[in-house]
N, C-alpha and C positions, 0 to 999 in steps of 0.2 A: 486399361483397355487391352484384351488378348489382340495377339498378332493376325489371327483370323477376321475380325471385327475391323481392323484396321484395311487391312487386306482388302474384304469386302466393300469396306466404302472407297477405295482406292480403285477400286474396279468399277466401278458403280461414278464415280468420277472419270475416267476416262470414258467409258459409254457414253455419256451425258455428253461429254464433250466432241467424241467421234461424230452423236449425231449430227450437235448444233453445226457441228463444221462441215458433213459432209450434204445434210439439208440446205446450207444457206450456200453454196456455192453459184448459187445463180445472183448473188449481189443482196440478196433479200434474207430476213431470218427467216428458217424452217424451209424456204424456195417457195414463199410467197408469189414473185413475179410467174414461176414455172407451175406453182397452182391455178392462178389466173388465169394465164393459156388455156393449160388443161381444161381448166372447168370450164371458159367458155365453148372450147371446141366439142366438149365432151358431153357435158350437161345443163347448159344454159337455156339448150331449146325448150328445154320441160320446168326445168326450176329457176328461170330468170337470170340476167346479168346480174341483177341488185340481192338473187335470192329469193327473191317473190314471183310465186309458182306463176307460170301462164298456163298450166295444164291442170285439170281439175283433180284431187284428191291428192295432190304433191307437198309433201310439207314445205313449211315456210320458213326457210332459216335463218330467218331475217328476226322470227319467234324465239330459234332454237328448235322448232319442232322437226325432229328427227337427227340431229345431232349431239343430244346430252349423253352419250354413251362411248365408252372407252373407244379411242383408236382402232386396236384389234379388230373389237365387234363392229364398227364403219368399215374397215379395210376387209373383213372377211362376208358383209353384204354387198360390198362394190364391187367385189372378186365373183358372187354367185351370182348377183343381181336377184332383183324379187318384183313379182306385180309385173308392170308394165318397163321397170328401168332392165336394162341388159345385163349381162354379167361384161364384166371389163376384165375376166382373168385371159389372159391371151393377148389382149389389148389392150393395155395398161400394165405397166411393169410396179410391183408393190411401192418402190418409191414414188414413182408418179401418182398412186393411189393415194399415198400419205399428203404430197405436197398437196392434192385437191383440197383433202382432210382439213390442214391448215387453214388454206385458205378458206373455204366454206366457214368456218368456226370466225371469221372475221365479220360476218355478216351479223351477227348476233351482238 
């Protein structure tokens, strides 16, 4: 194995590990607890406490419907917002986007 190869996954291990550690700082892996918050304050009124829509044409993530798609691509519609949901870039700091992320992905 070249020292590049090695390198790289050495890198790729401490990212790994940066995340989980600076995610779960709230006592919870990924900041589960600080998802929770968020999503309830943030978007519960449209998509439910449990994940199950109270607003009509809202997925149901409770299905998975609208969350099978990378991070990124969740993080960069949370950030624009689309339809009826807001954009949260201004109001919502990217990690606070992510912990949602998480947490929502629990509901499935």
């Amino acid at each position: 194995m070249g020292t590049s190869v090695r390198l790289g996954r050495a890198l790729v291990f401490c990212g790994l590990w940066a995340l989980v550690f600076f995610a779960a700082r709230d006592g919870s892996p990924f900041g589960l607890d600080d998802g929770k918050k968020l999503y309830r304050v943030h978007c519960a009124s449209c998509h439910g406490v449990d994940g199950k829509p109270v607003t009509p044409n809202i997925p149901d993530f409770r299905r998975g419907e609208g969350i099978m798609k990378p991070d990124i691509e969740l993080l960069e519609k949370l950030k624009k917002g689309s339809f009826s949901m807001p954009a949260y870039e201004g109001i919502l700091t990217e990690k606070d986007i992510l912990k949602i992320i998480s947490y929502i992905r629990t509901f499935y």
